[in-house]
C-alpha positions in Angstrom: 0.0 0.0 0.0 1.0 3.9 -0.7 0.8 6.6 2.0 -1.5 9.0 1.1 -2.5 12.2 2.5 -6.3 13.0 3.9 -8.2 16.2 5.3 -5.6 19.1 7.2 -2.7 17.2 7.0 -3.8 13.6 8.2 -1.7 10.9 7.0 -4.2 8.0 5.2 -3.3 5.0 3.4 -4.7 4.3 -0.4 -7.6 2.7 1.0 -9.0 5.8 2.3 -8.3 4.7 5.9 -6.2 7.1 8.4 -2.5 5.8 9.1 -2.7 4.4 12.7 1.3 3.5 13.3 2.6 0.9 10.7 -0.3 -0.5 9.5 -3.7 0.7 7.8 -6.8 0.2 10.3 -7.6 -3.2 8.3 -4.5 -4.6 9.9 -5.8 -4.0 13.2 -9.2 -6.0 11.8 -9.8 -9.9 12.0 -9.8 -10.2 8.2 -8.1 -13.5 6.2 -4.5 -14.2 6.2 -4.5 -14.3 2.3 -6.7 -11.1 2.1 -4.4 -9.2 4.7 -1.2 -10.9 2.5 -2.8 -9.1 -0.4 -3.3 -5.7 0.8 0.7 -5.8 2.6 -0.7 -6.0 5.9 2.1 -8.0 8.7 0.2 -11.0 8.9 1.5 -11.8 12.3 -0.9 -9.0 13.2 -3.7 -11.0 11.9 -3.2 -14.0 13.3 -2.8 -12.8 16.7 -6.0 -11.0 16.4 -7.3 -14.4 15.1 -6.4 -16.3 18.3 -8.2 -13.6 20.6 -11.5 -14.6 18.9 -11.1 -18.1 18.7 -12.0 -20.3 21.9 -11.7 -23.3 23.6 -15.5 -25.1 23.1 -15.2 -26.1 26.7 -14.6 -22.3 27.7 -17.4 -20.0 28.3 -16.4 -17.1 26.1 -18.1 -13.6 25.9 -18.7 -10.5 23.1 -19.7 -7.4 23.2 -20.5 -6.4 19.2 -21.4 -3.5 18.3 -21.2 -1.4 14.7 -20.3 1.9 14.1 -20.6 4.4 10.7 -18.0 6.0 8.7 -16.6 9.5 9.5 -18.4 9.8 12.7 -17.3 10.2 16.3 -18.2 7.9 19.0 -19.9 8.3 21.9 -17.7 8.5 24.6 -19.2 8.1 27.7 -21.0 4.4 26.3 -17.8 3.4 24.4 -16.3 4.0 27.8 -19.1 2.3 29.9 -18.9 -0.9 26.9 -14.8 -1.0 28.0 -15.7 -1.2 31.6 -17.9 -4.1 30.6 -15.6 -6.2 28.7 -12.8 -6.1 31.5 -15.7 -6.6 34.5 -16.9 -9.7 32.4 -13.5 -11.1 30.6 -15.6 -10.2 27.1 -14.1 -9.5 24.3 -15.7 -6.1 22.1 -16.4 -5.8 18.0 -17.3 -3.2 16.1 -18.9 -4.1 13.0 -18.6 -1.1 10.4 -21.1 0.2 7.7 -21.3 3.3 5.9 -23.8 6.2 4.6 -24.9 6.8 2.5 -24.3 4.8 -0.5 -22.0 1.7 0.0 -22.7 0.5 -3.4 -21.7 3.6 -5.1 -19.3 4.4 -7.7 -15.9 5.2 -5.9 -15.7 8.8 -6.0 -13.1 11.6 -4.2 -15.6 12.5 -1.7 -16.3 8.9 -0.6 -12.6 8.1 -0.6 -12.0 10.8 2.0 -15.2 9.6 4.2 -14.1 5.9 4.6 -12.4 6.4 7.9 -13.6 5.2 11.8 -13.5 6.2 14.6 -9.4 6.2 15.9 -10.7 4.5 19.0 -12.3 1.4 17.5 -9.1 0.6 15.7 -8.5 -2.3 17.5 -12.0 -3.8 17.8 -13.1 -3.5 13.7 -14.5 -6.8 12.1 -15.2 -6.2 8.4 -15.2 -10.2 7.5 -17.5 -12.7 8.2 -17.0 -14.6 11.1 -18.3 -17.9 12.2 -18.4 -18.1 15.4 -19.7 -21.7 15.6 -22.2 -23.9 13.6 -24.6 -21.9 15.2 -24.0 -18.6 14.4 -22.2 -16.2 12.2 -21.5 -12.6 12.7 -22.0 -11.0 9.2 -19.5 -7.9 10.0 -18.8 -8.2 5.7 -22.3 -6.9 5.0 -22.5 -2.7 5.3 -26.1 -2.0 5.4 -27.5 1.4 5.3 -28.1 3.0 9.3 -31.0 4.0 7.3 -33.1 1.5 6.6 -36.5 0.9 8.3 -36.4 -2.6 8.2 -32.9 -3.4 8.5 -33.5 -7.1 8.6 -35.8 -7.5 5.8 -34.2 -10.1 3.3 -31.6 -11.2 5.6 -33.8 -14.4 6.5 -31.8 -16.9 4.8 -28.2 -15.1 4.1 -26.8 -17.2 7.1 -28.3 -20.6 6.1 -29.4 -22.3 8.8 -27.2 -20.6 11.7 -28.2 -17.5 13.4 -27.0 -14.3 12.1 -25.7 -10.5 13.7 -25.8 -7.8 11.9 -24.8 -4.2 12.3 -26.9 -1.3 12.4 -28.0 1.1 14.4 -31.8 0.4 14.6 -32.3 -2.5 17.3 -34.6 -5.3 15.4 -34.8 -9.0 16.2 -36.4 -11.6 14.7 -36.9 -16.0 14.7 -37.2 -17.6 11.4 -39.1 -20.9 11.9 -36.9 -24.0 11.4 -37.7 -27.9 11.3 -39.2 -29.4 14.2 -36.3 -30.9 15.5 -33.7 -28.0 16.1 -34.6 -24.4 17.6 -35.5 -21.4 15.3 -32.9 -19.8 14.2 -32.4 -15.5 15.4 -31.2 -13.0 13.1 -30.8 -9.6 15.0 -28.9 -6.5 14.7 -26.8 -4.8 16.9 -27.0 -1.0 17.9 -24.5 1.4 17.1 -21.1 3.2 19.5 -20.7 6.2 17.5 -23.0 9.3 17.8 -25.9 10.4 15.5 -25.4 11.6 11.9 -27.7 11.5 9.3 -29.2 14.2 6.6 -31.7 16.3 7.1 -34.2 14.5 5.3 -37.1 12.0 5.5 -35.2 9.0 5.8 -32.5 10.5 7.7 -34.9 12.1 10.4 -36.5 8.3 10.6 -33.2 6.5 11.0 -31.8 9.9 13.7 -35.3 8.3 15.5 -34.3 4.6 15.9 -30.7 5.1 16.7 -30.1 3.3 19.3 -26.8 3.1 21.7 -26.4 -0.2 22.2 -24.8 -3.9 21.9 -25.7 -7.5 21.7 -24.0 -9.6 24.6 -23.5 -12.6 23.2 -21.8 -15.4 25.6 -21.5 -18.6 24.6 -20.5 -22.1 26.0 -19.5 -25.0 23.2 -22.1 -24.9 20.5 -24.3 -23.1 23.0 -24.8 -19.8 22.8 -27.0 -16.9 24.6 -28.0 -13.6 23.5 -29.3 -9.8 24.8 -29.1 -6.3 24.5 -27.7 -3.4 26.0 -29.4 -0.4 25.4 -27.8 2.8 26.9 -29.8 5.7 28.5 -28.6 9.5 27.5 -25.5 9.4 29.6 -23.7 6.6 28.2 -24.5 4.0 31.0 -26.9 0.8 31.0 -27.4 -2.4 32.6 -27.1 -5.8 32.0 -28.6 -8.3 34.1 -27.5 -7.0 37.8 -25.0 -4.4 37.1 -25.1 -1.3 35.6 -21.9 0.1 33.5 -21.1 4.0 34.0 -18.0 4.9 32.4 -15.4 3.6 34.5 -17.7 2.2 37.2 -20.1 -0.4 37.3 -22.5 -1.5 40.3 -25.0 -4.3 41.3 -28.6 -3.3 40.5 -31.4 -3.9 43.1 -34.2 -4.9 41.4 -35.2 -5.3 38.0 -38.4 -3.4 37.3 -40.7 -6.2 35.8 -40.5 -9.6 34.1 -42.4 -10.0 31.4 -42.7 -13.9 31.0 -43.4 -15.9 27.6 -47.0 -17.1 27.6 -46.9 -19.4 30.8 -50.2 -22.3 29.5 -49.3 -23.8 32.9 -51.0 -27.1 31.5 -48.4 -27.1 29.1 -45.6 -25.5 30.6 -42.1 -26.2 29.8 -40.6 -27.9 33.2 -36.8 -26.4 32.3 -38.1 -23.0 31.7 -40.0 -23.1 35.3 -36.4 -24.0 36.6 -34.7 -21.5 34.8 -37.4 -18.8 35.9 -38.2 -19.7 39.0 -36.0 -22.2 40.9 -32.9 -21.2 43.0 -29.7 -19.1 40.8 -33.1 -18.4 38.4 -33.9 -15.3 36.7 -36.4 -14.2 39.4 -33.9 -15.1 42.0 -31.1 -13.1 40.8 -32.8 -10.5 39.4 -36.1 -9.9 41.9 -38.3 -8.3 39.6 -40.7 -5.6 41.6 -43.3 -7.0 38.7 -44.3 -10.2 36.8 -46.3 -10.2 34.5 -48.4 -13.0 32.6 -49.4 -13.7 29.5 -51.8 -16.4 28.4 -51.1 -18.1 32.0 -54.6 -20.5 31.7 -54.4 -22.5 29.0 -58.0 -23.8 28.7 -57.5 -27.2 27.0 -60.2 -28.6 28.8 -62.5 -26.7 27.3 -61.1 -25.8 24.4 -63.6 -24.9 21.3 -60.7 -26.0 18.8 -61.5 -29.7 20.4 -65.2 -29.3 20.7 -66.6 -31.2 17.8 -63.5 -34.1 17.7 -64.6 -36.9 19.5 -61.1 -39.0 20.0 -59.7 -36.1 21.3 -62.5 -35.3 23.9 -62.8 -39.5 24.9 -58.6 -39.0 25.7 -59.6 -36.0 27.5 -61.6 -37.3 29.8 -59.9 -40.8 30.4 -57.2 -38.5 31.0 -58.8 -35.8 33.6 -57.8 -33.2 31.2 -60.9 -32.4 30.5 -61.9 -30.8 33.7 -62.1 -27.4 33.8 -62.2 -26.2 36.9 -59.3 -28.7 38.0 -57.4 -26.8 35.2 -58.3 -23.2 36.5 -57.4 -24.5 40.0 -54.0 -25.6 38.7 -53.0 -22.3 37.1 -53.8 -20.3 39.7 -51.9 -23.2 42.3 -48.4 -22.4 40.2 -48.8 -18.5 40.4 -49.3 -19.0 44.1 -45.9 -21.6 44.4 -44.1 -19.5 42.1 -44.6 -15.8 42.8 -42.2 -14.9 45.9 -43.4 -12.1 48.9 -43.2 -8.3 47.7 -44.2 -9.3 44.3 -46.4 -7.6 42.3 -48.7 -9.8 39.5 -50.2 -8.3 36.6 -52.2 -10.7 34.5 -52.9 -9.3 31.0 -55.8 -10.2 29.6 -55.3 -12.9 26.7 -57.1 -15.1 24.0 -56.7 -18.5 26.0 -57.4 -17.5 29.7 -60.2 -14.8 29.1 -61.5 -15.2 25.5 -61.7 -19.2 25.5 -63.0 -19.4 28.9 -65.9 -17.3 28.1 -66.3 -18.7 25.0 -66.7 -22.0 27.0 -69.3 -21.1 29.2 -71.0 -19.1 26.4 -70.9 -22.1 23.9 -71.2 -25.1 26.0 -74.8 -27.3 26.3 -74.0 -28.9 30.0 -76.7 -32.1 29.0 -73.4 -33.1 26.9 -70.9 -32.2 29.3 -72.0 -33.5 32.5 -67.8 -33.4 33.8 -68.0 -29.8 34.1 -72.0 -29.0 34.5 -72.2 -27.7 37.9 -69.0 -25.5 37.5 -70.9 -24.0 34.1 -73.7 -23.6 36.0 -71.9 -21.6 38.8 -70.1 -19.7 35.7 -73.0 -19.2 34.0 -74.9 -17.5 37.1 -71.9 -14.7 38.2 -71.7 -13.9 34.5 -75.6 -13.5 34.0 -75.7 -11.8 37.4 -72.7 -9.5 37.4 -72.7 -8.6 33.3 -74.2 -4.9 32.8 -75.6 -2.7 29.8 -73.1 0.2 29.6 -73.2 3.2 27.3 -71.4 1.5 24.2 -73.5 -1.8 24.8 -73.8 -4.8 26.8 -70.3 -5.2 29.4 -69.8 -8.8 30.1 -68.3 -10.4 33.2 -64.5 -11.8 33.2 -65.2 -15.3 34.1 -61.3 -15.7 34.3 -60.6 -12.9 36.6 -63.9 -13.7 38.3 -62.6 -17.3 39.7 -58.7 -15.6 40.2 -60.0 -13.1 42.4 -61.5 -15.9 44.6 -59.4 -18.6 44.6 -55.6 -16.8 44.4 -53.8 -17.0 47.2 -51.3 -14.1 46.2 -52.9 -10.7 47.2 -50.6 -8.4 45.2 -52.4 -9.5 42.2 -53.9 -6.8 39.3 -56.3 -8.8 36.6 -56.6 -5.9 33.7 -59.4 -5.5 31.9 -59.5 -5.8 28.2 -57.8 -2.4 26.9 -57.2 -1.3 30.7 -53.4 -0.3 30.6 -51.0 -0.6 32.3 -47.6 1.8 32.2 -44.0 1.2 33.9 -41.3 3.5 33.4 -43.2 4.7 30.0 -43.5 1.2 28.4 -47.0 0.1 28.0 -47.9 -3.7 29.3 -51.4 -3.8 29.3 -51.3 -5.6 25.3 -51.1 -9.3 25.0 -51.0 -8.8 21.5 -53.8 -10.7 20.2 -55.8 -8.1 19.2 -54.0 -5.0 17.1 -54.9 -1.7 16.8 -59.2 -1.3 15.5 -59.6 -4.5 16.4 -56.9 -6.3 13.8 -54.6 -9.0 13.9 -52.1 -8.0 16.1 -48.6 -7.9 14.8 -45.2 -6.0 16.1 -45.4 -4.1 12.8 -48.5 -3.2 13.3 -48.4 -2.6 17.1 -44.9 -0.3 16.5 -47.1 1.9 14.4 -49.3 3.4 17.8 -45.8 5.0 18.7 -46.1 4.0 22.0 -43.1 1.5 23.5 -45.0 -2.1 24.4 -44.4 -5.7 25.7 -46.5 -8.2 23.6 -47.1 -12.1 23.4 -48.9 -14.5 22.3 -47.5 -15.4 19.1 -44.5 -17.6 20.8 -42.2 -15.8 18.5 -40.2 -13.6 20.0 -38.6 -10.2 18.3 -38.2 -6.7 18.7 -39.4 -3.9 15.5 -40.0 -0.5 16.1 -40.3 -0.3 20.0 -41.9 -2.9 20.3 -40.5 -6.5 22.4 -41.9 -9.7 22.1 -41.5 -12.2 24.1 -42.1 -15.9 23.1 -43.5 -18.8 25.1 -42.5 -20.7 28.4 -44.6 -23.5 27.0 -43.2 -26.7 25.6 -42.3 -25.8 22.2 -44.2 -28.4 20.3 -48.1 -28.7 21.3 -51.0 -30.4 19.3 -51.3 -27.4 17.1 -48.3 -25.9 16.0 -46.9 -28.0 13.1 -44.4 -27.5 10.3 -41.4 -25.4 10.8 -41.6 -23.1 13.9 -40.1 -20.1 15.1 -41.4 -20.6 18.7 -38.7 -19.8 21.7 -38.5 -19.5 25.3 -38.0 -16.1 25.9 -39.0 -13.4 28.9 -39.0 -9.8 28.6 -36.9 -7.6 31.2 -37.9 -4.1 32.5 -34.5 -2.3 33.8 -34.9 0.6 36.3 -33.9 2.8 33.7 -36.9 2.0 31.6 -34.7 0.2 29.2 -35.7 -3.9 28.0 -33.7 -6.7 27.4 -34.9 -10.2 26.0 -33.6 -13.2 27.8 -33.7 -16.6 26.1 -33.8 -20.2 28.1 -31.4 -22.7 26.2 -31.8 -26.3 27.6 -32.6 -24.8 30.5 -30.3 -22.0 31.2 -30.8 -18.7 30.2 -27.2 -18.0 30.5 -23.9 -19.3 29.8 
């Protein structure tokens, strides 16, 4: 390579980049022996660099990645708080690079004099792609544009069948259903280190709005891996778990604010994610959230109106005692009580399986042909004829769901929200479970980031983040009588920080971290 000269005297290579000692910034980058051969780059340099990102697969490793945009400072304070993080956790940190505006454009003067980083991430650039294990790749060769709305659009099936990071600065996650037998595979992107610059214009104002400082933490153990997000408040700091990061400090957090749990369907729920939740070194036990909160807790298989016409199914049922609904009602609201510790607050949300199919049972049901459950109809039916009311937008039916939790939960810190009634922490909205969108359509996290309003949804199992929006997926088993074919269902919880910031924490054969 030739020395070059750049803006007011700055030394540069060819490439574009600024000199930085002997080599160009590339040599200071994980790329290929051959490719860093090519470009005259010590590859001694390289391979050292190499061994600091390869790993024994019986060590638990950590990374911080992160990307950053061309000709553009970083922010200090949360470059300095992602430091402190990486020597408090042994983690290594990455800084995937992309550029605005047009990567794809003819090389021109101007873009030759742009095509520079940040001095400080010298040593932490990946611009290759790296495969981290059979797993999951980090895709720090693809430059997309900080622009884009819907930065993962198209990306589904660039990584095969491994899980993918990307970088950009608008946080987006998403699962892409896979066969039966292995778990869905994530594609997410990253956040960004260095500080907001975009043109004044339409698309620039939108991207200036979804910048987000952040990271994803991803630790990993053998083939294993685990996955979240920092997301850092205006002064540079955030938190992670049970510290927080400030610069050159870092400190335990109390309490997290609330755990939002995947949809529970205690019938059917998952007996490692219950461990992982609940049971002792659990997420609730290291993290004592001030809040849980439930979604689609009651499953309602017993009286399921999917089942009500299939006669096999209904004769296993009931040779089976799963047809019983009250014993079902009485089980769900058993496990809240064994599982939700003192000075805990629950908020139930209202959802299609606890509230809509319940009532749907007792509004559907003929009791002459289902003598197991008549008496507890009949009790049903009565509080709902006797406590339902006209109001002044039409007839206000009772909650037969709440309606049995308020008598028979032990737990007395317990809220049961009414359909629509919301419910606000730290300015992010809980109150939707997601089955219902905005005028009464399907609900969707595109269509639910549209209100502009931050939320926690459920109920479609799938977790993934768009727009302000977080979805968390299911503490179910992941295969039940009616999801077949490829599935993109995960075991995944939502976490409130005190800061008003939200992680997603997924349960991998039990753990849900490394």
């Amino acid at each position: 390579m030739k020395r070059g000269t750049g803006r007011a005297g700055e030394q540069r290579w060819s490439c574009g980049h600024k000199r930085n000692g002997t080599y160009c910034w590339n040599g200071h980058n994980p790329v290929g022996v051959e490719s860093a051969e090519a470009k005259g780059i010590d590859t001694a340099t390289v391979k050292k660099l190499h061994r600091k990102l390869k790993f024994d697969k019986r060590d638990v490793k950590r990374y911080v990645i992160t990307s950053a945009q061309n000709a553009t400072p970083i922010n200090k304070a949360f470059f300095a708080s992602l430091l402190t993080y990486c020597k408090h956790k042994n983690a290594q940190l990455v800084v995937i690079p992309y550029r605005y505006k047009n990567p794809t454009a003819i090389w021109s003067k101007k873009a030759n004099s742009d095509d520079w980083w940040a001095p400080e991430l010298a040593p932490y650039i990946l611009d290759q792609r790296w495969e981290i294990n059979r797993h999951l790749v980090v895709l720090g060769d693809i430059k997309t544009q900080p622009t884009a709305s819907s930065p993962l659009q198209g990306f589904e099936t660039i990584s095969g069948s491994r899980s993918a990071i990307i970088g950009h600065p608008k946080l987006e996650l998403k699962t892409v259903a896979t066969p039966g037998h292995k778990l869905p595979k994530i594609i997410t992107t990253t956040g960004a280190v260095t500080v907001m610059n975009y043109l004044q214009t339409k698309a620039g104002k939108k991207g200036e709005h979804h910048h987000t400082f952040g990271a994803c933490v991803l630790e990993q153990e053998g083939e294993l891996f685990h996955m979240r997000q920092i997301n850092a408040i205006r002064n540079g700091s955030f938190m992670d778990m049970e510290w927080e990061y400030s610069g050159d400090d870092y400190k335990r957090v109390p309490r997290a604010a609330a755990l939002v749990m995947g949809d529970t369907h205690v019938k059917f729920v998952d007996p490692q994610v219950v461990k992982a939740t609940f049971g002792n070194g659990g997420i609730i036990d290291s993290l004592k959230p001030e809040v849980l909160v439930w979604h689609d807790v009651f499953d309602c298989y017993s009286g399921s109106h999917h089942d009500r016409d299939k006669a096999v199914i209904n004769y296993v049922k009931h040779h089976s005692g799963a047809g019983n609904v009250s014993r079902e009602l009485m089980e769900c609201f058993t496990f809240m009580d064994e599982h939700t510790p003192a000075h805990t607050k629950n908020v139930v949300v209202p959802s299609n399986h606890p509230n809509d199919h319940l009532w749907r049972w007792v509004n559907d049901t003929d009791p002459k042909k289902d003598p197991e459950n008549a008496i507890f109809w009949a009790q049903s039916y009565v509080a709902m004829c006797q406590l339902s009311r006209m109001g002044t937008g039409g007839a206000s039916t009772l909650d037969i769901f709440s309606y049995w939790g308020k008598q028979w939960l032990k737990h007395q810190d317990t809220v049961f929200l009414h359909q629509d009634e919301s419910f606000f922490m730290l300015g992010v909205e809980m109150g939707f479970h997601g089955h219902v969108g905005p005028n009464g359509a399907r609900g969707t996290r595109k269509a639910f980031g549209k209100i502009g309003v931050k939320t926690f949804i459920g109920h479609a199992h799938s977790p993934g983040i768009e727009d302000g929006v977080y979805q968390v997926g299911t503490s179910s088993r992941l295969r039940l009588s009616y999801n077949r074919g490829p599935s993109s269902w995960l075991h995944t919880h939502g976490l409130l920080y005190q800061n008003g910031k939200r992680t997603l924490i997924n349960i991998i054969d039990g753990r849900y971290k490394a």
